[in-house]
C-alpha positions in Angstrom: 0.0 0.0 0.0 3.1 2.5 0.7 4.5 1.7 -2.3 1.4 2.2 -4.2 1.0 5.4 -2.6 4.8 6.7 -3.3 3.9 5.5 -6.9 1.2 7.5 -7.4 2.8 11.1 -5.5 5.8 10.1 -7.3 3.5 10.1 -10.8 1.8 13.6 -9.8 4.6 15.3 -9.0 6.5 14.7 -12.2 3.7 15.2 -14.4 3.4 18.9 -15.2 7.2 19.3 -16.4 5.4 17.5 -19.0 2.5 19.6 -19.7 5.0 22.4 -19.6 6.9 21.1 -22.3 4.2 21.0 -24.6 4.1 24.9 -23.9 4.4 25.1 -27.7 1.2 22.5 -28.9 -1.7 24.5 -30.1 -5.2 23.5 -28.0 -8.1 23.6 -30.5 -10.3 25.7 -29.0 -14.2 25.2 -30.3 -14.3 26.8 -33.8 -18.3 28.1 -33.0 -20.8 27.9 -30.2 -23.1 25.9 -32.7 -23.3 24.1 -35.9 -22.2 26.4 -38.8 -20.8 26.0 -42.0 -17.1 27.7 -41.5 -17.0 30.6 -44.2 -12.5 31.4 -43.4 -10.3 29.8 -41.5 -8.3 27.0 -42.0 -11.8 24.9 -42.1 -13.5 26.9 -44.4 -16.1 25.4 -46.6 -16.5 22.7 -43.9 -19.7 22.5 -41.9 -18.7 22.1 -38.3 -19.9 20.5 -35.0 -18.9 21.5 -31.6 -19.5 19.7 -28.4 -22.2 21.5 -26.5 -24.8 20.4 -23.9 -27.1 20.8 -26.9 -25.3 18.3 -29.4 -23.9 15.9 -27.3 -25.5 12.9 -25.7 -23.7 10.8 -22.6 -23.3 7.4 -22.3 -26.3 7.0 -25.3 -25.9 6.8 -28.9 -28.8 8.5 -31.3 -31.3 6.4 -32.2 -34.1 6.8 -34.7 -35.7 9.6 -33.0 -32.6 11.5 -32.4 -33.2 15.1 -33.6 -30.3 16.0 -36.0 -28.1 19.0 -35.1 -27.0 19.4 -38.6 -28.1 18.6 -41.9 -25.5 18.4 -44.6 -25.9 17.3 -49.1 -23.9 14.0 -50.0 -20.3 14.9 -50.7 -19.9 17.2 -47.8 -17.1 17.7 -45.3 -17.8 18.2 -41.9 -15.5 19.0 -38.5 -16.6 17.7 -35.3 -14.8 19.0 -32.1 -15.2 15.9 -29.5 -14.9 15.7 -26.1 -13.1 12.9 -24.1 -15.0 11.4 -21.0 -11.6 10.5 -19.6 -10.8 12.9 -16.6 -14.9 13.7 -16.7 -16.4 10.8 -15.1 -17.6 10.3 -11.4 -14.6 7.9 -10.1 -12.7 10.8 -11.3 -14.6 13.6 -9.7 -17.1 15.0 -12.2 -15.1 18.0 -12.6 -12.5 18.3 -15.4 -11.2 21.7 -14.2 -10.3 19.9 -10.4 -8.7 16.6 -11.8 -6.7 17.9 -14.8 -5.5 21.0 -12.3 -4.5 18.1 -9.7 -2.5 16.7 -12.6 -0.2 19.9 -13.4 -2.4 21.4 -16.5 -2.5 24.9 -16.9 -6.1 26.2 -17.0 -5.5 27.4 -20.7 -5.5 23.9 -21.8 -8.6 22.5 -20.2 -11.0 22.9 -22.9 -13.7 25.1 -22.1 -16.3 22.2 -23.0 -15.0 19.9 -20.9 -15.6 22.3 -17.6 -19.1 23.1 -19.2 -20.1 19.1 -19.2 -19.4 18.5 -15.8 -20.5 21.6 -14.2 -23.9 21.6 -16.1 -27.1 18.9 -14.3 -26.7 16.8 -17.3 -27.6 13.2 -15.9 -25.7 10.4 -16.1 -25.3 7.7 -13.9 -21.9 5.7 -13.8 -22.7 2.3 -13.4 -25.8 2.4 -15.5 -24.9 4.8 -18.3 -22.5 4.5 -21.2 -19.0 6.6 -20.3 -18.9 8.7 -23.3 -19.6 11.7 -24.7 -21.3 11.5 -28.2 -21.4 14.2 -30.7 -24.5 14.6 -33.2 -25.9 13.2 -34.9 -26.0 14.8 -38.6 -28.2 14.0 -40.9 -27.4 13.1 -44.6 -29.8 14.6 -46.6 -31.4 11.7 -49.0 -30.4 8.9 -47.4 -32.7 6.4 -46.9 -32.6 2.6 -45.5 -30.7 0.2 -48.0 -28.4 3.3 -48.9 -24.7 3.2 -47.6 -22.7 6.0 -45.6 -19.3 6.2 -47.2 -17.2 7.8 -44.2 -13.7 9.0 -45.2 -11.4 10.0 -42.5 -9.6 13.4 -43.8 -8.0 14.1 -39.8 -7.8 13.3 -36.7 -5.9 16.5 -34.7 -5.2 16.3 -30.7 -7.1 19.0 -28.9 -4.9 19.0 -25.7 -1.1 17.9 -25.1 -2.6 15.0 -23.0 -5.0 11.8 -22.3 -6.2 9.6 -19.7 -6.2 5.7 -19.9 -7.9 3.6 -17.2 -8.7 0.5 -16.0 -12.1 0.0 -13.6 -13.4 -2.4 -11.5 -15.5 -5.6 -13.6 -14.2 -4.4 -17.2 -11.1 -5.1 -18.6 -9.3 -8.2 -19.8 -8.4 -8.7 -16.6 -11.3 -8.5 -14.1 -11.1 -9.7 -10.6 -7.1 -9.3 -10.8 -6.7 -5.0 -11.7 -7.7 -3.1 -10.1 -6.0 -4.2 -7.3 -7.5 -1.8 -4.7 -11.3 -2.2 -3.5 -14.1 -0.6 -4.2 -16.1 0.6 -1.6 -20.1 1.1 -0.9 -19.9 4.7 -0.5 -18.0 5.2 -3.5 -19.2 9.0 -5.3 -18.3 11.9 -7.4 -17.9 13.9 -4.2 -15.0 10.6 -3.0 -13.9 9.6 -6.4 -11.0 7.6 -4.9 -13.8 5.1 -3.1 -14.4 3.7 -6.5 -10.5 1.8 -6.4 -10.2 2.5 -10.0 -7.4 3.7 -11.6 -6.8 6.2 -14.1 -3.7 6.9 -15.3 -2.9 10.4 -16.8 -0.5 10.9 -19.5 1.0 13.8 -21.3 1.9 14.0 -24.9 5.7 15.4 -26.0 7.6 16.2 -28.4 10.5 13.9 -29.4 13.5 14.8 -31.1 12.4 14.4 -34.4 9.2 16.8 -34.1 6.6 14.3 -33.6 4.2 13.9 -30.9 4.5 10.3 -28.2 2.6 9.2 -25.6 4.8 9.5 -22.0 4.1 7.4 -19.2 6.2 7.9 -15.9 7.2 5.1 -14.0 9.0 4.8 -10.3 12.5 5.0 -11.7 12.0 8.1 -13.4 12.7 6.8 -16.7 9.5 6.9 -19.0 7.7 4.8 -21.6 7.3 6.4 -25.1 5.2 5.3 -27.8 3.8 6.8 -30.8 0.5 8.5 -31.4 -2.0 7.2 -34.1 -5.1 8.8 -33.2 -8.9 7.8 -34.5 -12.0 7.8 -33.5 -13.4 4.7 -31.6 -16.7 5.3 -32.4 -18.4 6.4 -35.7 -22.0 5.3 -36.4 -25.7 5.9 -37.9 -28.4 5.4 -35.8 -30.2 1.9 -35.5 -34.1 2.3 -36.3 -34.8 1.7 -32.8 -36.8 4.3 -30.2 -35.0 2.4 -27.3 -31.8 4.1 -25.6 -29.0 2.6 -27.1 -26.2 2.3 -24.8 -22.7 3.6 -26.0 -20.6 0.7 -24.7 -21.5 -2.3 -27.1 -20.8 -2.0 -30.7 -23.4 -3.4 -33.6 -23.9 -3.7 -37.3 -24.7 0.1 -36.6 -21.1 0.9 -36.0 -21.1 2.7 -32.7 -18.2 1.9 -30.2 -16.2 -0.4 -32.6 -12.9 0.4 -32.0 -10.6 -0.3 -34.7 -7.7 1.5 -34.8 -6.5 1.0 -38.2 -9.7 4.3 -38.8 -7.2 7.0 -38.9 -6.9 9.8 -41.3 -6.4 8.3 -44.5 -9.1 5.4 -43.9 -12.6 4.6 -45.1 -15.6 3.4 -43.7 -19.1 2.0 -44.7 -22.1 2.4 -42.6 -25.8 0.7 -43.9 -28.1 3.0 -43.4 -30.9 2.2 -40.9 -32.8 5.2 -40.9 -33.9 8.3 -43.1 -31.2 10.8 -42.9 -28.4 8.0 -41.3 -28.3 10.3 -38.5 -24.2 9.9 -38.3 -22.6 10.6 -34.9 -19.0 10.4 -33.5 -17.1 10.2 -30.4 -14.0 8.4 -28.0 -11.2 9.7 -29.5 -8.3 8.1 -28.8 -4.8 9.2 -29.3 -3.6 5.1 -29.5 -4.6 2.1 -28.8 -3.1 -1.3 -28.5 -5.5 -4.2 -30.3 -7.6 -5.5 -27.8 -7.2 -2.5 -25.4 -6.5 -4.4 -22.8 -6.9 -2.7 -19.5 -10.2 -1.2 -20.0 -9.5 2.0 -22.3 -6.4 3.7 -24.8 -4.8 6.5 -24.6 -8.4 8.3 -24.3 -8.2 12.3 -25.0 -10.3 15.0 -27.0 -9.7 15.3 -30.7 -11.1 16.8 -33.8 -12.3 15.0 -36.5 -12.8 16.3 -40.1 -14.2 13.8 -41.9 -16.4 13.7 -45.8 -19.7 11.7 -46.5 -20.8 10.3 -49.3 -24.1 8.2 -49.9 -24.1 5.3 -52.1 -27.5 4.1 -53.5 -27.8 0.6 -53.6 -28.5 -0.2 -57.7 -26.7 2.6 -58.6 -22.8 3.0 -56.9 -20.4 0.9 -57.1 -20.4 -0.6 -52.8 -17.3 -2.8 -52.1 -18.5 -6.7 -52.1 -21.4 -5.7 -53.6 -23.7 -4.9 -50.3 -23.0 -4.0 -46.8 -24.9 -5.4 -44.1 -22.4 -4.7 -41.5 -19.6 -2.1 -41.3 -16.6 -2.2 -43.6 -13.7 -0.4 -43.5 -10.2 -0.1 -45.4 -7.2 2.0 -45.5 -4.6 2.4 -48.1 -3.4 -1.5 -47.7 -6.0 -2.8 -46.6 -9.7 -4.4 -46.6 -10.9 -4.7 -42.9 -13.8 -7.1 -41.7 -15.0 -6.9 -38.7 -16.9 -9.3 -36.5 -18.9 -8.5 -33.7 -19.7 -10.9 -30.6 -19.9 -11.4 -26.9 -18.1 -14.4 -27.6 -14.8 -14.1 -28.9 -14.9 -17.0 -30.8 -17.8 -16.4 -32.4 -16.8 -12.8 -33.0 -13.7 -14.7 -35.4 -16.0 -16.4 -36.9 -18.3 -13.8 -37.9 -15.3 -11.7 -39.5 -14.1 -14.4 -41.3 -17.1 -15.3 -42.8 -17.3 -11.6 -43.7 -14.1 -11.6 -45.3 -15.1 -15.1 -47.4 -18.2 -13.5 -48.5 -16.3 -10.3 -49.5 -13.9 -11.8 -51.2 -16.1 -13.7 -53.2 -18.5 -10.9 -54.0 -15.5 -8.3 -54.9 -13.4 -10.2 -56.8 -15.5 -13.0 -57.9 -13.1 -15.6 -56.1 -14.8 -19.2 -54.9 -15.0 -19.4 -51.1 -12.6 -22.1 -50.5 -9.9 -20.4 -52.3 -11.1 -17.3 -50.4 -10.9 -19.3 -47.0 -7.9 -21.1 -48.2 -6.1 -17.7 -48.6 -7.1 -15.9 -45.4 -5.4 -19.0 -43.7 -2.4 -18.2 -45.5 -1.9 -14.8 -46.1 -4.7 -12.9 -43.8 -4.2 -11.2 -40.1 -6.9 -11.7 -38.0 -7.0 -8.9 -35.2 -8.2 -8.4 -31.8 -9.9 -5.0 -32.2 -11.4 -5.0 -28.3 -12.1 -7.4 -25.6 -13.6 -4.9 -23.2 -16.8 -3.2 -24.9 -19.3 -6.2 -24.2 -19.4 -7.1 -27.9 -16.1 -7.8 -28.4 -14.3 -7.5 -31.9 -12.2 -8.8 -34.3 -11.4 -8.0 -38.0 -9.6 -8.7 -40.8 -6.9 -7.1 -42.9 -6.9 -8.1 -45.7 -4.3 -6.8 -47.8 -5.3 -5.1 -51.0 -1.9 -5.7 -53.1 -2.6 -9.3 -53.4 -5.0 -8.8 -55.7 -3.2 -6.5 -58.0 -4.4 -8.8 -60.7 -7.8 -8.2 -60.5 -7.5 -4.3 -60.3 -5.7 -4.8 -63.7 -8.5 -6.6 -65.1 -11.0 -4.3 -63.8 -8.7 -1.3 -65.2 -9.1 -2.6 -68.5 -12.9 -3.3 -68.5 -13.3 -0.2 -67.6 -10.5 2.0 -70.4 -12.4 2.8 -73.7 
């Protein structure tokens, strides 16, 4: 218990020498009090989304009745400004200004939103509700059921110089064994430390060639670094459902999927459940090991410019021919998720996925299909910790170089 103690005064103490040093990062302050279309700046042309009590939801995801804050044509490019729960939540206080303050932050980079979210009465309860904080949803004007939202990822920029990861009791891979001290009865926003979780915060720095890591401290006063690939952990339409629809668990909705391969430069594919798809985002995370492990990454607020496009079924070309669940893919690859409480069944689902997309994109048989993925496929952990736990594919698009060709020709006059 000493030791544990020393540890964590030990952590404290050192931590705003780091802050300081990233006297230089730029916070992204919101852009507008409400959704606009930005006519200068270096956003201009985009429509934009900031995180107020008015277009945010906690621990919920939109569903069908969910009133859009925005509607924007096909083809449009929109910047969302998202807030991280980390350093938010009741085991942590309920007041961002108190617990990043207790970790060395200067007020000037505590975003304004943050303070606003936990001083406002906006319920939420911590063992019942979802821990994050949802922005949206937009609405895609002209999309219908059957249509597909074509998500590109243009950015994903850090708001703040930090992030929090933690690791609570009864979630986790690990549960029973971390934390390792109690929770108690009593435990409240007014005695945060009660709850026996831990939450862990850590700055971001620059190294020596210019590029932002993640730092963690540790007893000896040496530190872990490791780079930052940050994306958005979840991105979603709403499911045509009037029920609440809790943020934890991800579904053939998207929602809380987790995949970290959806940074800038990546694609995803949403079906469309409702009219106007009603897309949302949220959880931003600056990394993330596959299967996040402990409970949450390197959780911390980001914003996210990102383009839509709807595809009609019958009339766009949709990878594999139809989506029923989401899809994603990046430069190199094709990524199939599955989606399960069971693990194993979750790797079932995704290969299945990836057989049926195979077969459907490049007109391959199924056993050669499942033949290949055995040889030549990664199969990834995406999350163990959401409830639904995931695991996808990457399957890697210059294999079939051949069949681009072939398609290339088809298609020259």
């Amino acid at each position: 218990m000493f030791k544990h103690t020393v540890l964590s005064l030990f952590i404290f103490a050192t931590l705003g020498s780091s802050v300081a040093q990233a006297d230089n990062f730029n916070v992204l302050k919101q852009l507008s009090t409400k959704p606009v279309q930005l006519k200068e700046g270096e956003y201009k042309g985009n429509y934009y989304v900031p995180s107020t009590l008015s277009t945010i939801t906690w621990g919920y995801l939109p569903n069908k009745d969910a009133k859009p804050v925005l509607s924007v044509p096909s083809g449009s490019t929109v910047t969302f400004d998202t807030v991280s729960h980390e350093g938010l939540l009741e085991d942590q206080g309920r007041d961002a200004e108190k617990f990043f303050k207790s970790k060395g932050v200067p007020d000037e980079y505590i975003l304004d939103e943050a303070k606003t979210i936990t001083k406002s009465h906006l319920k939420h309860d911590f063992h019942k509700d979802g821990p994050h904080i949802v922005t949206g949803p937009i609405a895609i004007q002209g999309a219908q059921p059957g249509d597909i939202l074509k998500v590109e990822v243009i950015k994903v920029e850090p708001r703040v110089p930090y992030g929090v990861i933690s690791n609570r009791h009864g979630k986790g891979a690990l549960v029973g064994e971390f934390p390792k001290k109690p929770q108690q009865a009593d435990a409240s926003a007014e005695h945060p430390e009660r709850y026996g979780n831990v939450s862990v915060f850590t700055p971001i720095e620059k190294n020596a060639k210019g590029e932002y890591e993640g730092v963690l401290k540790t007893e000896s006063g040496k530190s872990i670094r490791f780079p930052l690939s940050p994306f958005m952990g979840i991105m979603g339409v709403a499911p045509n459902t009037s029920e609440p629809v809790h943020s934890v668990p991800p579904a053939m909705y998207g929602g809380n999927i987790d995949i970290n391969e959806l940074g800038a430069g990546s694609t995803a594919y949403y079906p469309v459940q409702v009219a106007g798809a009603l897309f949302y985002t949220g959880d931003s995370h600056f990394a993330q090991g596959d299967g996040e492990v402990a409970l949450t990454a390197l959780e911390a607020s980001a914003r996210a410019t990102l383009k839509f496009t709807l595809l009609k079924a019958g009339k766009d070309k949709i990878p594999g021919q139809e989506i029923v669940q989401p899809l994603a893919e990046n430069a190199e690859f094709w990524i199939t998720p599955g989606l399960d409480p069971d693990l194993d069944e979750a790797m079932k689902k995704s290969t299945r996925e990836a057989i049926r997309f195979l077969n459907k994109e490049y007109g391959i048989d199924e056993a050669i299909a499942y033949a290949y993925l055995s040889a030549a496929t990664d199969f990834e952990v995406s999350q163990v910790v959401d409830k639904t736990k995931g695991i996808h594919a990457k399957i890697r698009k210059a294999d079939f170089r051949e069949f681009a060709e072939d398609a290339s020709k088809a298609t020259t006059p």
